[in-house]
C-alpha positions in Angstrom: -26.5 20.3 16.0 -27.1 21.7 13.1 -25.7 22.0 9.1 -26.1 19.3 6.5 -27.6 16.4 9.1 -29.0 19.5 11.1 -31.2 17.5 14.2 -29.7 13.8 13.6 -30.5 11.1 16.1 -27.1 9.1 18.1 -27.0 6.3 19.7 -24.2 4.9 21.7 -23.1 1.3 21.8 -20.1 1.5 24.6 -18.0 -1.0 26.1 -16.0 -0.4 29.6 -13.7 2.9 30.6 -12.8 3.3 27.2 -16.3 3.7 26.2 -17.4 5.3 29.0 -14.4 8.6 28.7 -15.8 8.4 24.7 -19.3 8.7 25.5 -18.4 11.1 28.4 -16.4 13.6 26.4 -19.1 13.0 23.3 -22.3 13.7 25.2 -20.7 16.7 27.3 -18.9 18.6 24.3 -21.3 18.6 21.5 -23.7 15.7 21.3 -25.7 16.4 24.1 -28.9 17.5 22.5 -29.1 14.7 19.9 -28.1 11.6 21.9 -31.2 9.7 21.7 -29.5 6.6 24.3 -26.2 4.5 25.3 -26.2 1.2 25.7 -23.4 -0.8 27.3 -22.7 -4.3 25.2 -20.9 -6.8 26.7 -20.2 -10.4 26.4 -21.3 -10.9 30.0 -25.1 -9.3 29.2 -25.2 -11.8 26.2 -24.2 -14.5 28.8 -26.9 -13.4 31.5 -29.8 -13.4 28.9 -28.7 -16.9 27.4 -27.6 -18.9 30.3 -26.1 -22.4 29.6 -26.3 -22.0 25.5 -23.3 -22.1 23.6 -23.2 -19.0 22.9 -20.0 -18.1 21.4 -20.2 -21.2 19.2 -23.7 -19.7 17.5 -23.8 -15.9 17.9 -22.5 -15.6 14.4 -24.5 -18.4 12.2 -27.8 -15.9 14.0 -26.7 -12.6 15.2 -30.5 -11.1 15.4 -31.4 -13.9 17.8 -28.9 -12.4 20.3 -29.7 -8.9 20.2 -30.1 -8.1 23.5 -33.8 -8.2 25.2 -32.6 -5.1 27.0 -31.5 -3.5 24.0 -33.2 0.2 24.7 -36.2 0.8 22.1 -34.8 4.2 20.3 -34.9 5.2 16.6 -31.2 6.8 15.5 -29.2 8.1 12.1 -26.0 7.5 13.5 -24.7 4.4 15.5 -21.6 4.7 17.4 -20.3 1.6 17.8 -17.2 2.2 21.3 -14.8 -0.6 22.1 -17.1 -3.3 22.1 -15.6 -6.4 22.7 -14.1 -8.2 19.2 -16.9 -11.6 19.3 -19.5 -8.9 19.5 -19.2 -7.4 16.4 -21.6 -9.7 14.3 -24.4 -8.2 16.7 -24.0 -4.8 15.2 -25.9 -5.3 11.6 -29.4 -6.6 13.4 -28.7 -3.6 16.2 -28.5 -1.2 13.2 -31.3 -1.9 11.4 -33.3 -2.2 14.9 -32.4 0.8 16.2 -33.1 2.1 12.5 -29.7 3.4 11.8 -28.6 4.9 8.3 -24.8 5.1 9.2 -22.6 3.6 11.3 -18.9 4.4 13.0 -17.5 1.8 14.7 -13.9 3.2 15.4 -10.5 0.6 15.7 -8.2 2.0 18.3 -7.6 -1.8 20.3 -7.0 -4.8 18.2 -10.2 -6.3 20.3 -12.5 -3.6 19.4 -11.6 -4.4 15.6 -14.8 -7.3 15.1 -13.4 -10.3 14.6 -15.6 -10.6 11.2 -15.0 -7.1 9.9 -15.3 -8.0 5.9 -18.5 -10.1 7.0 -19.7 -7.4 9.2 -19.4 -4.5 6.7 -21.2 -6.3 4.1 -23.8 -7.2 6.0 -24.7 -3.6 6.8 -24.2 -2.6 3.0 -26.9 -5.4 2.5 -29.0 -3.7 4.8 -28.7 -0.4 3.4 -26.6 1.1 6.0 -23.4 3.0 5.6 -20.3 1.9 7.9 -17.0 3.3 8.7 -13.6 1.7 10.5 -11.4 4.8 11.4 -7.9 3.8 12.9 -7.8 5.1 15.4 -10.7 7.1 15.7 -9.0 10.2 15.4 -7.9 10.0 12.3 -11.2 10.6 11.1 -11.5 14.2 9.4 -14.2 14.1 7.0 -16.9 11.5 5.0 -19.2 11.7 2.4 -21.8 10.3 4.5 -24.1 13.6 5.6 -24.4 12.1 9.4 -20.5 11.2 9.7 -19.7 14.3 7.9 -21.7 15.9 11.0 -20.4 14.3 13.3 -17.1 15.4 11.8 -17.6 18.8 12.1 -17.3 18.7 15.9 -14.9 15.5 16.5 -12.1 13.4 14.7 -9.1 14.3 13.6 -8.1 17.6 16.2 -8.0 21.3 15.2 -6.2 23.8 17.5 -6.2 27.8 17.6 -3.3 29.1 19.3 -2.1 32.4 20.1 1.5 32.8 20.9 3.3 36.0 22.9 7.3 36.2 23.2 7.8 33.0 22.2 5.7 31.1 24.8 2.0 29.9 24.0 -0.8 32.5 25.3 -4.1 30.6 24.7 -5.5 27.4 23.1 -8.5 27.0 21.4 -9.9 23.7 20.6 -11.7 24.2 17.2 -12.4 20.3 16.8 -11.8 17.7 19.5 -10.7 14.9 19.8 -13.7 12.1 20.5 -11.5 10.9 23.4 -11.3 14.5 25.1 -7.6 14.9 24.7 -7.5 17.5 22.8 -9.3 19.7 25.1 -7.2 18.4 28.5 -3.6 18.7 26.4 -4.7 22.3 25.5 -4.9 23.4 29.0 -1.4 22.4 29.7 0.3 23.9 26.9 -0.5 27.5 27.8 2.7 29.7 28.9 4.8 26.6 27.4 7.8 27.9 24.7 6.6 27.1 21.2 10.3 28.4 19.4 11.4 24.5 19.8 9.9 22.2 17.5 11.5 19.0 19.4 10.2 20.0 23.1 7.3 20.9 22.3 6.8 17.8 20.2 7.8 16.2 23.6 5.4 17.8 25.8 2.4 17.2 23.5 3.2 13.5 23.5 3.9 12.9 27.2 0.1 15.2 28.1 -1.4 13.4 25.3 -1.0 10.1 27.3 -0.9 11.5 30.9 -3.1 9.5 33.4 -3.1 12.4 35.7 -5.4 14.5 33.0 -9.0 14.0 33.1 -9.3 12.8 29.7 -6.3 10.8 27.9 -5.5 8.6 24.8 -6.9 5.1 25.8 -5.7 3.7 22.7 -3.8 0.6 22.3 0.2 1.2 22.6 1.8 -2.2 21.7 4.7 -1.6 19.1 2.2 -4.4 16.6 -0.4 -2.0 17.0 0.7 1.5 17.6 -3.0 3.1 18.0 -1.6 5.6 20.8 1.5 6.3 19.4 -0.3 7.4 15.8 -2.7 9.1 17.6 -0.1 11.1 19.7 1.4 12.1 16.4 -1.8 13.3 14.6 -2.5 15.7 17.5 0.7 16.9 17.3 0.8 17.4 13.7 -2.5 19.3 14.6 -1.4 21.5 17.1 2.2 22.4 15.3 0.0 23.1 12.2 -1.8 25.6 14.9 1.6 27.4 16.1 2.7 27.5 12.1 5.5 25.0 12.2 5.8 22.1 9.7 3.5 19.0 9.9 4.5 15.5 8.9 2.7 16.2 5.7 5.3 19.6 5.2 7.9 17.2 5.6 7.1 14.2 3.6 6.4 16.7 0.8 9.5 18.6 1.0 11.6 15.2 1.1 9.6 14.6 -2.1 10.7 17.2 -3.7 14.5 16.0 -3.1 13.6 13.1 -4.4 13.4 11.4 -1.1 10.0 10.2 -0.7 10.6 6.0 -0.4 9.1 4.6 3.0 11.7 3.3 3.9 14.2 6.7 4.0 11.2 8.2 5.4 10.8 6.0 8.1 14.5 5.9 8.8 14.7 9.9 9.2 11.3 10.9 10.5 11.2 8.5 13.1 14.4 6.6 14.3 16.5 9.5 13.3 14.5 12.6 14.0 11.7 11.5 16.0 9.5 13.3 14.5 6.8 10.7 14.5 6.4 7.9 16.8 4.9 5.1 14.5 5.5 4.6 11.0 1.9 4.1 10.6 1.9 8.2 10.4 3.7 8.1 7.4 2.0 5.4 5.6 -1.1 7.4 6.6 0.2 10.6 5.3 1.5 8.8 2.3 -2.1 7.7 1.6 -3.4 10.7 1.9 -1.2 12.4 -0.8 -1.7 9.5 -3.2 1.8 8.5 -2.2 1.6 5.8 -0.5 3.1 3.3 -3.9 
């Protein structure tokens, strides 16, 4: 890797399928060279290496204590931190500093991989000198002013698409920035020779390959309507991927309503997603809302 954190040092913390597909897709499509080690973390480990100790009662009043013995003996810049379980996260400042980490991402797309002390957590690594970040859902993330995250950034987060269209269908796809998942890249190769002249199916068939189990590389996120990871994830790669074929992205939209004087949430939410279904969550638009200094 190369540009502003040109030859930094990543290590993995990982957690189950979810983690595995992340640090699959990861290590495979442009953090090959500088993956220093992974490291699965789970409550079971911690119960192996502290047998008949209340653990669960203590972890947090000493996290260091329970770092694991097995704990691989790297030196990193950047600690990912993938869908760990949610009584883990205390363990992540003392892993940090061990592993000698200067920033951390530790990406929310489950309600248990958010740690259970977040606030605690995060000030802890600040205390420690160590730079953190909570995307939801991982990728929303586009761009930090942290130099290793801002690296990182430059070859996953929030998706980038190139397409090329012929006689209305789609002709070739181009991933210019993946998704950390690996959807991007596994929607992309079933969109080519699909019509792009009709905004609503082709919002449709992005969604459904987004999510499809039969690809080799889908959105694990969480789906439950109180925590709508996958659905807001759906609609930021398709936001992506219509910005790609030149037809208007939630942002377009919100905007324009602004300029009718439209731009409350709740007519938003009414017409973007129950009326037009143009978005799946409402999440999307408090996002985009945010992001336009909207969001009062």
């Amino acid at each position: 890797m190369s540009g502003a954190a040109g030859g930094m040092r990543v290590f993995m913390l990982y957690r189950g399928p979810f983690g595995e597909q992340m640090v699959n897709n990861l290590v495979l499509r442009g953090l090959g060279a500088c993956t220093v080690g992974t490291f699965e973390l789970t409550p079971e480990l911690l119960e192996e290496e502290h047998p008949g100790e209340e653990l669960w009662s203590r972890l947090w009043e000493d996290p260091s204590r329970y770092v694991p013995r097995s704990l691989p003996r790297v030196r990193c810049d950047l600690l990912l931190v993938l869908g760990i379980h949610s009584k883990l996260g205390d363990l992540i400042p003392p892993i940090a500093e061990r592993v000698g980490a200067r920033s951390v991402l530790y990406p929310i797309d489950d309600r248990q991989h958010a740690p259970e002390g977040r606030r605690a957590v995060e000030e802890e690594l600040e205390r420690r000198g160590i730079h953190v970040e909570f995307p939801e859902p991982f990728c929303s993330l586009e761009e930090s002013e942290d130099p290793f995250i801002a690296e990182f950034c430059r070859y996953f987060g929030r998706p980038r698409f190139r397409v090329v269209k012929e006689g209305g269908k789609i002709r070739a796809v181009e991933v210019l920035r993946d998704t950390p998942c690996g959807s991007a890249h596994a929607v992309a190769r079933r969109m080519v020779g699909f019509p792009c002249d009709d905004p609503r199916a082709l919002k449709e068939k992005l969604f459904q390959e987004h999510h499809n189990e039969e690809n080799e590389n889908y959105c694990l996120a969480e789906m439950d309507p109180l925590a709508p990871y996958m659905q807001e994830a759906g609609d930021i790669l398709v936001d992506a991927f219509f910005e790609a074929c030149g037809l208007p992205t939630l942002r377009d939209l919100i905007l324009r309503e602004r300029e009718r004087g439209k731009a409350e949430f709740e007519y938003l939410r009414r017409k973007l997603v129950e009326e037009e279904r143009r978005c799946e969550t409402e999440r999307s638009i408090r996002r985009v809302l945010k992001e336009l200094g909207l969001e009062g």
